[in-house]
N, C-alpha and C positions, 0 to 999 in steps of 0.2 A: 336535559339541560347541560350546558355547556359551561364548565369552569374553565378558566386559564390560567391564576391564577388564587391560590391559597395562601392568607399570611399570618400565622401565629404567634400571639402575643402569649408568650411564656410568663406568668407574673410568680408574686411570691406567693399569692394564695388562687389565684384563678387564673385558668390560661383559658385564652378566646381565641377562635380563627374567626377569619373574616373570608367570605368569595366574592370574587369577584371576576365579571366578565367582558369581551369584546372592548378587552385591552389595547389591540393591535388597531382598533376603529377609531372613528373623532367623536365614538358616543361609547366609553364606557359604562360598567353599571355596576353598582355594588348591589349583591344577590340576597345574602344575608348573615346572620352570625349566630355561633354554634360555643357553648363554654361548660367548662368544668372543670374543678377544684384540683388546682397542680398539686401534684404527687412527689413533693422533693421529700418528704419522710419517709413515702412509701417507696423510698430507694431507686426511684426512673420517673425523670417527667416524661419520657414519654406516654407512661399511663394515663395524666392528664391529657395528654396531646389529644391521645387516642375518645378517650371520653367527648372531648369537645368537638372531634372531626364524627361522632357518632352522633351529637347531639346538633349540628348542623345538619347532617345526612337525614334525621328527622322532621326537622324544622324545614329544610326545604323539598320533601315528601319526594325523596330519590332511595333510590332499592340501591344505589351501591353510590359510593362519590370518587365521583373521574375527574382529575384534574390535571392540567398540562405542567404547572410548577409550582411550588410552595417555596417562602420567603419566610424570614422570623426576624423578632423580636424578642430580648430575654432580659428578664429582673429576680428569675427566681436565684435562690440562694444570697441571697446577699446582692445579686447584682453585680456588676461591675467594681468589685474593691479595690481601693489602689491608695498610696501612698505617694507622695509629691514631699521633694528635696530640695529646697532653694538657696540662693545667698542672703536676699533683704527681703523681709516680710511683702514691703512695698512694694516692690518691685519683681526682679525673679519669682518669686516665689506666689506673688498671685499672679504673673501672666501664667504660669506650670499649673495654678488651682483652675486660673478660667478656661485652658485648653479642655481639662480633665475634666471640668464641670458640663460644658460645651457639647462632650463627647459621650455624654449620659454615665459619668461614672460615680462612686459614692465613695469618698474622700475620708479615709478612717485616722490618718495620721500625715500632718506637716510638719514641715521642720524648715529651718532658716540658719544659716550657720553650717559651721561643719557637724557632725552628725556624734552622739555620744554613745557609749554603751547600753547607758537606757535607751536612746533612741533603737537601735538595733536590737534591743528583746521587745522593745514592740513592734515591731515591722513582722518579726517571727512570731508573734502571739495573735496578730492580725491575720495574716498568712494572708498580701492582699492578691488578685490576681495581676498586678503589674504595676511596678513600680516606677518613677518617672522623676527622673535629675535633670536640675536647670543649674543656672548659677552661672555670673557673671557675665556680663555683654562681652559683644564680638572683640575678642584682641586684649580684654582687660584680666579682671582677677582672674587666673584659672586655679588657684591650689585648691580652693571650698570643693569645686564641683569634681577635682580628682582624687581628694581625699576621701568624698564621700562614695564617688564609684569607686573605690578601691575597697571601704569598709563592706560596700554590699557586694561585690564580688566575690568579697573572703567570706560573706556571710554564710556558704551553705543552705544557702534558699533557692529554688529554680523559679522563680516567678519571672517574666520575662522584664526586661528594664529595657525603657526609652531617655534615649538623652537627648536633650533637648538645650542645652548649654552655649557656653562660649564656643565657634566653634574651632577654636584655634586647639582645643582638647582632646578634638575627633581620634584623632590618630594613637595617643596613649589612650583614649580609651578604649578603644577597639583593641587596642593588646593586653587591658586589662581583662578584660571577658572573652580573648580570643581562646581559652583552656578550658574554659568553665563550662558546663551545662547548662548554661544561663542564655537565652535570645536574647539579641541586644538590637535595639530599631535605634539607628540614628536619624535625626530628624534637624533641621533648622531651627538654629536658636529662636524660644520663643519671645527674647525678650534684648533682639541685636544692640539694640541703641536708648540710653536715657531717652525716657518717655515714649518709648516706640515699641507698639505690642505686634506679635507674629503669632498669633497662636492657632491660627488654621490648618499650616503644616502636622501640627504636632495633633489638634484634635482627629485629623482624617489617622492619622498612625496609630493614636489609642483605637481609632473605632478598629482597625484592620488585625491590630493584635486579639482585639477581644476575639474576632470571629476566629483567626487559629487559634487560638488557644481556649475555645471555647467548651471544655469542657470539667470546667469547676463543680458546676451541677451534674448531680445524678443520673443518668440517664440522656445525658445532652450529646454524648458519641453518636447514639440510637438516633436523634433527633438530624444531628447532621447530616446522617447519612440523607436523611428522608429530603431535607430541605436541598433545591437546589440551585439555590441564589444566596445573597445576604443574611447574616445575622450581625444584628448592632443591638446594645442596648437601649431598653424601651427608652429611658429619658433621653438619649440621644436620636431616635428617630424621630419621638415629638418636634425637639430641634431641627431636623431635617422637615419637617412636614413646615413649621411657620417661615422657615428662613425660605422654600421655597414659594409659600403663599407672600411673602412679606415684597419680591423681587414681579409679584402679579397683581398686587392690590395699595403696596404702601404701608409704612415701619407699622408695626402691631409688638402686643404685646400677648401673651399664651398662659393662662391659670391653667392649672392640673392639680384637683385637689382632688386626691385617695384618700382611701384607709390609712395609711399608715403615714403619711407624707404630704408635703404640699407645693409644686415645682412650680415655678417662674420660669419663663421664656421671653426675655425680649428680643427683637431685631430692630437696631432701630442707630439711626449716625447724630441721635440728638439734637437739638438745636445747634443753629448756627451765634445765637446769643447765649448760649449755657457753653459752649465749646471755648469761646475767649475767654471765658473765666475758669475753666476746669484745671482743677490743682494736678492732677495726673490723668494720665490716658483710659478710656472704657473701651471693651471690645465693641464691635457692631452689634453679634448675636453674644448675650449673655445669659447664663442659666444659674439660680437659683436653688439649692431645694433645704427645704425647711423638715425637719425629721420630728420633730416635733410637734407638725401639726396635721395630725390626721384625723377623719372622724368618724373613725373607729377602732383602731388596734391606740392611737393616742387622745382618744376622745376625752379622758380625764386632764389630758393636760389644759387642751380650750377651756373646760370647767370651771379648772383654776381659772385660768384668765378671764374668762368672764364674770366666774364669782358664781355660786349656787344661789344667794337670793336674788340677784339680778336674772337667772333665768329663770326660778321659779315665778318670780313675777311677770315675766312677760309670756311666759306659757300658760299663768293662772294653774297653777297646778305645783306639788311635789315632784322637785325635779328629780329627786333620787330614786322614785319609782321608775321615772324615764328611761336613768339610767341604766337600770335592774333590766330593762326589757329592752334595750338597745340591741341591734345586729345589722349585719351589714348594708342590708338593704331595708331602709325603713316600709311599713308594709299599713302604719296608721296614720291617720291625722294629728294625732300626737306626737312619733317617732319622726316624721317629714317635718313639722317646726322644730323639732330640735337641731337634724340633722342642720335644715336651713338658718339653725342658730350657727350653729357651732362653723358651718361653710362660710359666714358671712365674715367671722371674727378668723379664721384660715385665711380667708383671702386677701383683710383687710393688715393684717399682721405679716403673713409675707411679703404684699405690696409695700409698707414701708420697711421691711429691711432690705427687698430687691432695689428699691429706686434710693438715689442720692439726695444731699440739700445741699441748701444755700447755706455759707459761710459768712458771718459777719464780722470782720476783724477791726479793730482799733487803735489806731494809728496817732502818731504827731500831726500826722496828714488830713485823718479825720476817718470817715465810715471808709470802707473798702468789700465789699462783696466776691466772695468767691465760690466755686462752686466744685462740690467734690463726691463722686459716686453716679450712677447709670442716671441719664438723663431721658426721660419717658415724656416730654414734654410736648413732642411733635409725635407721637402715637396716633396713630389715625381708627385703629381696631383696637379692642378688647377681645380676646380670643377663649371661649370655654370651652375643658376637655376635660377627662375622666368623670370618675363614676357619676359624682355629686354633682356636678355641674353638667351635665348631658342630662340628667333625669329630674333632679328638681323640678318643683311649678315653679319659684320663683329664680331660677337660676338667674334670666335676666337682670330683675334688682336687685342683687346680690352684687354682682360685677358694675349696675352702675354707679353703686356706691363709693366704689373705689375714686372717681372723680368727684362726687359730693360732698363726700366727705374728706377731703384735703384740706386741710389747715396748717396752715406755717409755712415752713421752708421747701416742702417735699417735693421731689421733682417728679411728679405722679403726672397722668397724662390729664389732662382737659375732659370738661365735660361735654366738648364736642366729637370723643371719641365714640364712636359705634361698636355694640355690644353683636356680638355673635357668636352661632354654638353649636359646634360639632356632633347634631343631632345624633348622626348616626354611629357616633363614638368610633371613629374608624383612625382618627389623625394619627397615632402611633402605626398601624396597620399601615401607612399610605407615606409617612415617613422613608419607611423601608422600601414600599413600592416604589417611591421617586427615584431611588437609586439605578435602579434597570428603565424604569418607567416613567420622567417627568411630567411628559404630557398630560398622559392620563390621570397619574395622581393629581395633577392640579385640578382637572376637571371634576374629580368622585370628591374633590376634599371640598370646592366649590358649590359642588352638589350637597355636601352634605351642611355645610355652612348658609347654605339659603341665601347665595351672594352670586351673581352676573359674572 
């Protein structure tokens, strides 16, 4: 059997490879998938690496595994940490979160303003993998965004910094970091002009930094060496895998409910009726992730939110026995309605903090409507991915809830949106492939979505 490629999804508890073949063809095939339990305690993921490429080499009843290149994906250790510096919450400062967010990273500390003492003993108590300065449109304020590269310059932290700022500041700041042991990526302001976002320049920069400097984790030197193509992080390849399904099928939106998390992906240019009314600008592709809601390393938090008599009731049963016997993969008809409890209220809980509403303001004038936040309203797909939603029985009515249950303002997609699902759990995997490989990813992701 012929592999071509190999793509390993590095997570924080479980890394998977995926093969895949007759890449170079107009008919690839995804082979099958191999996993085991990432080894970032045991001081090298590659140990996991290794277990999963043994444990595919089983499954697809090969005496040794030959393959022409290996691609990754990585969330172990924390994932991509990073810290974002802006001028106005509003503004700067979330085009630099949505680049960051975009780019699959996980956002430990923002700041707005010029930057204080405390803020710099958390930046070093974070220790993020890369730090990222915006602040002030093209030709306008520059002192915020060279005071603050001046404080992290002096800071004695080597994490690499991206500026992304006015760029009339380019040039002192590149003298500021020209002595330092510090990488410094300049990039194109993410945020040039009142109401006008840029933040594509800066997302492809974080992805490129993460792959140099990709060795935060354990053992990921080992791992580089082995791989020889891309590595991005996993929420950022998911992003790559819908933004290029979204430019083949039409705007969509992407659920990713884990263990531990719960990611939004839309793509999507909004209505042309929500657009005249929008108080400030939304990216095209925007990402989400809710840390808070996962269902199982955060499964007490859903609980809360739903309330233990409210599920003991619709389980007929002690929910707290449930609980006692929860693990990752539910294994009963007990454990799978819970899980599918707890995914439903994950999904539905994300979905209105990812999507925006309607504004009604009160005037001398009289009613006035406006509209502020991601607008999902022209969504044509509903997209399912990770664990929970690839394997559930009711994955389906789980997601088409999301449009039934809309009430109010929220700018949630229609109930004429089409539910579909990353059977084969590959869309992070095929993210990364797009990159060397669009064709074919469209086609294995297609494939595995059960869509023409």
């Amino acid at each position: 059997m012929r592999i071509d490629v190999l793509v390993a999804e590095i997570g924080s508890t479980t890394t998977v490879i995926n093969a895949f073949s007759d890449i170079h063809t107009d008919c690839p095939r995804f082979l099958g998938q191999g996993q085991a339990p990432t080894s970032v305690l045991e001081g090298d993921v590659n140990i996991g690496l290794q277990g999963a490429m043994e444990d595919l080499r089983i499954h697809l009843g090969l005496n040794q595994l030959n393959y022409d290149e290996m691609l990754a994906t990585s969330s172990a250790a924390g994932g991509l940490k990073m810290t974002v510096h802006g001028l106005v919450y509003d503004m700067t400062v979330k085009a630099a979160k949505e680049a960051a967010l975009g780019a699959g990273a996980i956002i430990h500390h923002v700041t707005g303003g010029k930057l204080r003492k405390t803020d710099i003993n958390t930046i070093k108590s974070i220790k993020p993998n890369l730090i990222l300065i915006a602040g002030g449109v093209d030709f306008g304020e520059r002192d915020t965004a060279l005071y603050n590269s001046e404080l992290i310059a002096d800071m004695d932290y080597a994490a690499p910094v991206v500026y992304a700022g006015n760029i009339a500041n380019q040039e002192e700041i590149r003298e500021l970091f020209q002595h330092k042991f510090i990488k410094l990526y300049m990039v194109d302001n993410v945020y040039p002009k009142i109401d006008q976002l840029n933040i594509e320049p800066t997302r492809k920069v974080i992805q490129e930094a993460f792959e140099e400097h990709i060795i935060h984790a354990p053992g990921m030197g080992k791992v580089r060496k082995l791989v020889t193509g891309p590595i991005i992080p996993t929420p950022g390849a998911v992003m790559e895998a819908s933004r290029l399904l979204k430019d083949s099928i039409g705007d969509l939106v992407t659920f990713d409910v884990g263990g531990a998390t719960t990611d939004v992906h839309s793509v999507t240019e909004g209505s042309e009726e929500i657009n005249r009314i929008l108080i400030s600008p939304e990216p095209t592709a925007k990402r989400t992730v809710e840390g808070d809601l996962g269902v199982y390393v955060n499964m007490p938090n859903i609980v809360e939110r739903i309330g233990k008599d409210s599920l003991s009731e619709k389980m007929g049963c002690d929910v707290e026995e449930i609980m006692n016997a929860h693990k990752p993969i539910p294994d009963s008809p007990g454990l799978i309605q819970f899980v599918e409890l707890l995914t439903q209220e994950a999904v539905l809980t994300a979905a209105s903090r990812h999507v925006g509403k309607l504004r009604h303001l009160y005037g001398p004038t009289g009613k006035k409507t406006m509209a502020e936040g991601k607008d999902l309203t022209d969504v044509k797909w509903i997209v399912g991915t990770g664990g929970a939603l690839t394997r559930l029985p009711n994955r389906v009515e789980i997601l088409k809830q999301i449009s039934i249950q809309n009430k109010g303002d929220y700018l949630l997609p229609t109930t004429e949106a089409k539910i579909i699902i990353d059977n084969d759990y590959i869309m992070a995997s095929l993210g990364v492939l797009s990159k060397k490989y669009p064709e074919s990813a469209l086609k294995l992701l297609k494939q595995s979505l059960n869509i023409e």
